[in-house]
C-alpha atoms as a printed R data frame, in Angstrom:
    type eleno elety resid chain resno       x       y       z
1   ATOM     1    CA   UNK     A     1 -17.546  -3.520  -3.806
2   ATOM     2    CA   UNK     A     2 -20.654  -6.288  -4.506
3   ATOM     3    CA   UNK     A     3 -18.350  -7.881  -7.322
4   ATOM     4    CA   UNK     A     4 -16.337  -8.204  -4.588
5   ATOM     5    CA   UNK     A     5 -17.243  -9.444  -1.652
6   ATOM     6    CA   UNK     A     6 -17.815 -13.003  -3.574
7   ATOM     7    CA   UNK     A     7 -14.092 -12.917  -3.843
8   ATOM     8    CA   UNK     A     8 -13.023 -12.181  -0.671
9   ATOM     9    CA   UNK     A     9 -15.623 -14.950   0.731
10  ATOM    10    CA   UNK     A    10 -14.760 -17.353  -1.631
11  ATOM    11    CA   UNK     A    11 -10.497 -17.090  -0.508
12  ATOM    12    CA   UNK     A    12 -11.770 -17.062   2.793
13  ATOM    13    CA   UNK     A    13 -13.022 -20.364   2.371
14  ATOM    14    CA   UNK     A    14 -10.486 -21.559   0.723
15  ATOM    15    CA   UNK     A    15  -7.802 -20.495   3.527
16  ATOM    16    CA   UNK     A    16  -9.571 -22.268   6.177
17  ATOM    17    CA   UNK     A    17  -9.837 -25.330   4.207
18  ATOM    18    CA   UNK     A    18  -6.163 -25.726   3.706
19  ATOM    19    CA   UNK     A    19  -5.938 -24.647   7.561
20  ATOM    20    CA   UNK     A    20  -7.584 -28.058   8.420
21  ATOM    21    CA   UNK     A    21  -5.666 -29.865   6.275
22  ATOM    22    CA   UNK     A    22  -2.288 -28.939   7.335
23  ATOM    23    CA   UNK     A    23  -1.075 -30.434  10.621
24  ATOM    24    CA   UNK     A    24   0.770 -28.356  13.023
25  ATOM    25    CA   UNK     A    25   2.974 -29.524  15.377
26  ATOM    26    CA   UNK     A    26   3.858 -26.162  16.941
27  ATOM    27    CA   UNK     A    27   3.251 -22.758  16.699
28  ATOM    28    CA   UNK     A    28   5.189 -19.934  17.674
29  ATOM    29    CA   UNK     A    29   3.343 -17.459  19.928
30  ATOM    30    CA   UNK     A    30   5.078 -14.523  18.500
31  ATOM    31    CA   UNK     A    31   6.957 -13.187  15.682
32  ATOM    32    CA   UNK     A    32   7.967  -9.899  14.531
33  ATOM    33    CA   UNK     A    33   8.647  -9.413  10.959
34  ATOM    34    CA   UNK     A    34   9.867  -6.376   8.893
35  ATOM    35    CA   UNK     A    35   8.473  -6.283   4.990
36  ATOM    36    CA   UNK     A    36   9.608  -3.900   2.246
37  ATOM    37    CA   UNK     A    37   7.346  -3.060  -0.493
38  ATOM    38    CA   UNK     A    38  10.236  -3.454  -3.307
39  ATOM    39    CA   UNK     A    39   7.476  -2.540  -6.177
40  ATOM    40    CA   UNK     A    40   7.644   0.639  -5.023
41  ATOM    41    CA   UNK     A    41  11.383   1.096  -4.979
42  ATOM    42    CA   UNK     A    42  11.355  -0.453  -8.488
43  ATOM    43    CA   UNK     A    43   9.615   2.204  -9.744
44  ATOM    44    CA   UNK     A    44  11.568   4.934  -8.291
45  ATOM    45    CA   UNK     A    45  13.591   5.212 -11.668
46  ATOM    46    CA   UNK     A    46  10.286   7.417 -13.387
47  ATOM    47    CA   UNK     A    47  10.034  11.121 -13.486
48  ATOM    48    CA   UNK     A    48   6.812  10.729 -12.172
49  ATOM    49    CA   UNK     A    49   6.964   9.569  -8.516
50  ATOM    50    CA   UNK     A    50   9.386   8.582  -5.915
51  ATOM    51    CA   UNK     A    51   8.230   6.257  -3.430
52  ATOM    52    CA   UNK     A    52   8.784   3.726  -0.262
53  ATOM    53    CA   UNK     A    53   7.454   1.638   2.088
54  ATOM    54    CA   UNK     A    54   8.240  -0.189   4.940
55  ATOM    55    CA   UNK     A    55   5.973  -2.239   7.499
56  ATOM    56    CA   UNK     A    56   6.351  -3.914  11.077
57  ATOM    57    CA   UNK     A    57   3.852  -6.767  11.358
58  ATOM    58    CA   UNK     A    58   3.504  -9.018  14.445
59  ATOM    59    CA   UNK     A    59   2.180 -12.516  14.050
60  ATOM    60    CA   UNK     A    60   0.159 -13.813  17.169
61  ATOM    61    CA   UNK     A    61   0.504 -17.463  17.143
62  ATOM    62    CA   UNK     A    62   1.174 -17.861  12.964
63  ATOM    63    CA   UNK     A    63  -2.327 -16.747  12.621
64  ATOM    64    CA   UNK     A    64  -3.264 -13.162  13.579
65  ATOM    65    CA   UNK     A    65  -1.495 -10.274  11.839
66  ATOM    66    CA   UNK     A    66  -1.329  -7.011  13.773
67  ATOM    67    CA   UNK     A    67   0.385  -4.415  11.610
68  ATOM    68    CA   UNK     A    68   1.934  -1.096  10.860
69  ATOM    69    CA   UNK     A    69   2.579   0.600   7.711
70  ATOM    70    CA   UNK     A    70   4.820   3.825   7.062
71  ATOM    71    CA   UNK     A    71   5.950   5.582   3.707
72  ATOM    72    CA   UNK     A    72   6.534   8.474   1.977
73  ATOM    73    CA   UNK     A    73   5.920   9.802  -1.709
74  ATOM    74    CA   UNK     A    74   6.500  12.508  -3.969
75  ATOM    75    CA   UNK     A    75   3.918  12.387  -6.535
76  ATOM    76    CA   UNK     A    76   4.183  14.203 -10.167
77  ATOM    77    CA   UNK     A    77   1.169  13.152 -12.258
78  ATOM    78    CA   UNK     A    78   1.240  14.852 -15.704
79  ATOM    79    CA   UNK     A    79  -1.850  16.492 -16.915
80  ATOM    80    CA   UNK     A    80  -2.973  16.472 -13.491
81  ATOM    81    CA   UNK     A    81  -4.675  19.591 -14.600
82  ATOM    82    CA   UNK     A    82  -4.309  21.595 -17.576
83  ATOM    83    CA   UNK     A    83  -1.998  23.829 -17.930
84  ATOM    84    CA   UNK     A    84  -0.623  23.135 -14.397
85  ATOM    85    CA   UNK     A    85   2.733  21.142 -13.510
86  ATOM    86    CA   UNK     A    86   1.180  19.307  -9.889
87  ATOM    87    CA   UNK     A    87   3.246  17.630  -6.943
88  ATOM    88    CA   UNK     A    88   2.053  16.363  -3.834
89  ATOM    89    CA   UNK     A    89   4.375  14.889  -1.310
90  ATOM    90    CA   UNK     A    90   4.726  14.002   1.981
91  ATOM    91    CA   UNK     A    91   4.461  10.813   4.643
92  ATOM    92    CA   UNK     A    92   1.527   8.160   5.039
93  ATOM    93    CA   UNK     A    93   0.675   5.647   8.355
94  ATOM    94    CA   UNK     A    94  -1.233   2.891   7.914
95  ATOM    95    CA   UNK     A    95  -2.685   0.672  11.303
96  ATOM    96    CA   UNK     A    96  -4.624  -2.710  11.148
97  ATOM    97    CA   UNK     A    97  -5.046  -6.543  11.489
98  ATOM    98    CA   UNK     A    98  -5.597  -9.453   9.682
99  ATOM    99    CA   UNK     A    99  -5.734 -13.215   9.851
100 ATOM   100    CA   UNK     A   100  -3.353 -15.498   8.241
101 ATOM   101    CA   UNK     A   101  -3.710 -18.892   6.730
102 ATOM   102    CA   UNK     A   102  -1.920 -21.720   5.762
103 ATOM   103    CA   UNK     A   103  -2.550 -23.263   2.048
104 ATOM   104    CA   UNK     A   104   0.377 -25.571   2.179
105 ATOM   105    CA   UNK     A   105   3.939 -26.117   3.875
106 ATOM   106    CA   UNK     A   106   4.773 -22.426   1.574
107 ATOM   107    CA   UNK     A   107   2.074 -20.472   0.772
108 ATOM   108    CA   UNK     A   108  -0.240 -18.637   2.984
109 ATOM   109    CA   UNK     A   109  -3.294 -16.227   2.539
110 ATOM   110    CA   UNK     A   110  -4.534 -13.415   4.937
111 ATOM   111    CA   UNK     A   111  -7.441 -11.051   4.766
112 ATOM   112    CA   UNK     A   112  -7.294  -8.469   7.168
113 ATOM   113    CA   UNK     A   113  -8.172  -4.213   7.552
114 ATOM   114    CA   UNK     A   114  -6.358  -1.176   7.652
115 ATOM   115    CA   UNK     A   115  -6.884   2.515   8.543
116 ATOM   116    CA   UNK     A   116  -4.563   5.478   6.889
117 ATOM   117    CA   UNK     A   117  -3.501   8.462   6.933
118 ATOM   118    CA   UNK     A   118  -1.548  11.282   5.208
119 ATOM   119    CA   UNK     A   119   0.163  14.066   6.226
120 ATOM   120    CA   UNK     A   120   1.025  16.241   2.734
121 ATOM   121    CA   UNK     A   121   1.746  18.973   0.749
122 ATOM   122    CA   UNK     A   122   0.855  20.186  -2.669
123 ATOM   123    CA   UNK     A   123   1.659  22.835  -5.313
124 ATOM   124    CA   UNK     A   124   1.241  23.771  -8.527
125 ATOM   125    CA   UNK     A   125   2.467  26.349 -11.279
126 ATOM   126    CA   UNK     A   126  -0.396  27.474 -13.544
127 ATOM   127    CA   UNK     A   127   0.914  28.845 -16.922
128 ATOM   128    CA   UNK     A   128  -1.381  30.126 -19.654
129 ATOM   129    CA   UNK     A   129  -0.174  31.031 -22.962
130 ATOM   130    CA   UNK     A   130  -2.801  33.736 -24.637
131 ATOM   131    CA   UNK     A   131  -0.799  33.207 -28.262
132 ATOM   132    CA   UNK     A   132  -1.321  37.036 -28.657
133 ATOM   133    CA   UNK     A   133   1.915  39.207 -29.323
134 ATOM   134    CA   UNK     A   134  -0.244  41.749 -27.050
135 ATOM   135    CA   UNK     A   135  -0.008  39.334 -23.977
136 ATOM   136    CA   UNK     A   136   2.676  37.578 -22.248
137 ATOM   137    CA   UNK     A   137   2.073  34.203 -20.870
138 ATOM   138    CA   UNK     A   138   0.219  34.025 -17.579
139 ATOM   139    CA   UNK     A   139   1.853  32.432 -14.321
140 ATOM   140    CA   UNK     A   140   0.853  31.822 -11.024
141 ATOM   141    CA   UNK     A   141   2.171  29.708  -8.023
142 ATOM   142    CA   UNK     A   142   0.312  27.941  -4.875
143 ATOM   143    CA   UNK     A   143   2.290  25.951  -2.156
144 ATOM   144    CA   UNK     A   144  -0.576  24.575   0.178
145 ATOM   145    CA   UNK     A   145   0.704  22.854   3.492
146 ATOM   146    CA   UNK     A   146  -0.516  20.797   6.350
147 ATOM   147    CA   UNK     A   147  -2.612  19.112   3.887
148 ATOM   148    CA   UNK     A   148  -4.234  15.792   5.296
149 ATOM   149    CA   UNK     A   149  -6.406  12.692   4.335
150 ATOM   150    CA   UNK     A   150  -8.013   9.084   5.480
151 ATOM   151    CA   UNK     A   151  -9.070   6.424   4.456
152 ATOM   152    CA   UNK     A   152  -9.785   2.822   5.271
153 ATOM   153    CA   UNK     A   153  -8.453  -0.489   3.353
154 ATOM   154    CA   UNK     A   154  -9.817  -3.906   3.037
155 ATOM   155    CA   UNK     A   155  -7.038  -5.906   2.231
156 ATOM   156    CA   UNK     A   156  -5.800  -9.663   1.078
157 ATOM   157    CA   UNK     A   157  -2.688 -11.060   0.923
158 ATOM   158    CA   UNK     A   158  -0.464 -13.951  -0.232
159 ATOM   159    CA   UNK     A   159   2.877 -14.555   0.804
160 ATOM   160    CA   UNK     A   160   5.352 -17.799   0.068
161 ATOM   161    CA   UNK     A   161   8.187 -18.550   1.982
162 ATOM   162    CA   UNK     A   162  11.430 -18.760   0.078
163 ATOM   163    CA   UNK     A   163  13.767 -21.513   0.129
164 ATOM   164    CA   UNK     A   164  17.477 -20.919   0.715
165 ATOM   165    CA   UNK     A   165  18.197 -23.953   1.748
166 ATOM   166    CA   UNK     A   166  16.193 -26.672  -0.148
167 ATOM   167    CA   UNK     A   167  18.986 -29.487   0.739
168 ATOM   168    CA   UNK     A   168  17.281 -29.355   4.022
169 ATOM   169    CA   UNK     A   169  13.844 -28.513   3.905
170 ATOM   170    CA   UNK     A   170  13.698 -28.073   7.746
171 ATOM   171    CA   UNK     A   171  16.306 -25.595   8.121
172 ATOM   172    CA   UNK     A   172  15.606 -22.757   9.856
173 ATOM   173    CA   UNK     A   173  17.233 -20.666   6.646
174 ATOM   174    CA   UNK     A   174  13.798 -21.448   4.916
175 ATOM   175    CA   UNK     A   175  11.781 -19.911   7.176
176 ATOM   176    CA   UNK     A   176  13.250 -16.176   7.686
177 ATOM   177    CA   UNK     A   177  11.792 -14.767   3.902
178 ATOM   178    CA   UNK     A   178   8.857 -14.598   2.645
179 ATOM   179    CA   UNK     A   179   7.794 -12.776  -0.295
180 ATOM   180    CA   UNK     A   180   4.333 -11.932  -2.062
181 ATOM   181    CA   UNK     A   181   1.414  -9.363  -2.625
182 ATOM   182    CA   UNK     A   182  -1.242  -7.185  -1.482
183 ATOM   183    CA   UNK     A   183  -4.736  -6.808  -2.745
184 ATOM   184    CA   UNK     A   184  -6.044  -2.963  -1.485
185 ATOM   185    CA   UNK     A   185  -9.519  -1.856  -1.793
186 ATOM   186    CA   UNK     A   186  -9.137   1.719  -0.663
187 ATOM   187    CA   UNK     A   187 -11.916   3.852   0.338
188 ATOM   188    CA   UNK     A   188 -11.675   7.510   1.108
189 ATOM   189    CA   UNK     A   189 -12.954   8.636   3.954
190 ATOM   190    CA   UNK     A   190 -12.179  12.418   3.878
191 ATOM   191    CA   UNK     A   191  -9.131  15.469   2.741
192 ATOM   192    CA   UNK     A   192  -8.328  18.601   3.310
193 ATOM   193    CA   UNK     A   193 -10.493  19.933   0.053
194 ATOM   194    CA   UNK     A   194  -9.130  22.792  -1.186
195 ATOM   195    CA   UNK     A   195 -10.413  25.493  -3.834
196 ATOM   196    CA   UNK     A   196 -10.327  26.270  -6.596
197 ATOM   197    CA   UNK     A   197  -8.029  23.871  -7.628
198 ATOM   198    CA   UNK     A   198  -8.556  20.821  -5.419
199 ATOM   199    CA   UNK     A   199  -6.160  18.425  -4.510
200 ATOM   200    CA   UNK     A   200  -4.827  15.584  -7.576
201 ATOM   201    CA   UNK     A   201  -3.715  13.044  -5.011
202 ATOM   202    CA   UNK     A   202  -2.809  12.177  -2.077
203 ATOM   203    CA   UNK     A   203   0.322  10.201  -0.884
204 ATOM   204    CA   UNK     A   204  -0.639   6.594   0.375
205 ATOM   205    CA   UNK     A   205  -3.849   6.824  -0.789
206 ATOM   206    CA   UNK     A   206  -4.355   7.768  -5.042
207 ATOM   207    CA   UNK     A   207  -6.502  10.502  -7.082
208 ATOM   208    CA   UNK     A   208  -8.705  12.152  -4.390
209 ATOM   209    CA   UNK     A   209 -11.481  11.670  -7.632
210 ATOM   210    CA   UNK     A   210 -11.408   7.754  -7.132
211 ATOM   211    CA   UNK     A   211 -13.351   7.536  -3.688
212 ATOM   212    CA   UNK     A   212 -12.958   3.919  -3.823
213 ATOM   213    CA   UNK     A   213  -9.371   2.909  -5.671
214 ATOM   214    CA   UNK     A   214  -8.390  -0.526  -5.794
215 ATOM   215    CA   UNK     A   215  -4.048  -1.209  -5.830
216 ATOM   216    CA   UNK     A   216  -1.529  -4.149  -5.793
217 ATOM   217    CA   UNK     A   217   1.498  -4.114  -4.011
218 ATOM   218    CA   UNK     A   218   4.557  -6.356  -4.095
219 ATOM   219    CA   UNK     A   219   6.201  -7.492  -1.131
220 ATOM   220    CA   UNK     A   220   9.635  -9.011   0.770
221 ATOM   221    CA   UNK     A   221   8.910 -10.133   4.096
222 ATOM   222    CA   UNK     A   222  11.760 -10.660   6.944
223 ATOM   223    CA   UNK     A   223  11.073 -12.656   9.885
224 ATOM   224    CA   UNK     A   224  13.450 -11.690  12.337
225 ATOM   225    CA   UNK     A   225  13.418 -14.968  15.330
């Protein structure tokens, strides 16, 4: 987290510069936009996970972000364990705010703070092979439910708007998309531990043994008036 904070300080900085360089005739007091985290979907094709994510953000005045985040996963990490095939699933909220600025007429940069949580469940089936002709191979099943975690996020972001209409630079067409990234820098607050095989991961949030897990995610932002 100390490597950092210099980071984070330094796009800060950077953000509010270009803020007093642009000039702003008007801004609009409010605007809801829906965003789709497409990386997500993209990766839907693996064997591994399934995944999605949608978010609602308001923007206060083209500046302040107030925001909520939704998903759900179904997670199949191999070698989670040995000799155990793992999946956790289930539905993640995320809640925060953020502040957004302008670097130019396209690109903006945010830094803001979120708080999750995860509703999930996990199982597992343990299979041990004794490579004895005098044993069979070992099996046994758990199914653990109302599982649940939180965490906190700091987060930055940087978003461009995308041109469908570059005839016209001041069409209104230019200024419904938007698409870009997030920065995460998850930290775990707590889980539902469980014994005496603990939980592998946890939807929305990553491998309950990374108490601090940093992430990227890709984004499509509508605005929608």
């Amino acid at each position: 987290m100390k490597r950092l904070l210099p980071v984070l300080f330094s796009l800060i900085a950077v953000a509010v510069q270009g803020q007093n360089d642009t000039v702003e005739v008007h801004r609009k007091p409010f605007t809801p936009r829906l965003y789709w985290d497409y990386g997500k979907t993209a990766l839907s094709w693996s064997n591994f996970e399934t995944k999605t994510e949608f978010g609602l953000e308001i923007l206060l005045f083209e500046r302040i972000q107030l925001i909520g985040e939704g998903g759900t996963a179904t997670l199949k990490p191999e070698k989670a364990f040995q000799n155990v095939e793992y999946t956790s699933q289930g539905q993640y909220f995320r809640i925060g705010a953020g502040y957004l600025a302008n670097l130019s007429a396209k690109d903006r940069i945010g830094i803001g703070v979120r708080y999750g949580i995860s509703n999930f469940e996990d199982e597992g089936l343990v299979s041990i092979d004794f490579q004895s002709d005098l044993n069979d191979v070992y099996t046994s099943q758990f199914n653990r439910k109302d599982l649940n975690a939180s965490w906190y996020e700091i987060v930055l972001n940087s978003e461009r708007k995308v041109h469908l209409n570059r005839s016209n630079p001041e069409s209104i067409l230019n200024d419904i998309f938007h698409i870009g990234f997030l920065f995460r820098y998850r930290v775990l607050i707590e889980y539902t531990d469980q014994q005496p095989i603990d939980i592998y991961t946890i939807p929305g949030y990553g491998r309950t043994l990374d108490k601090r897990l940093p992430a990227i995610n890709l984004f499509l932002k509508v605005n929608l008036f």
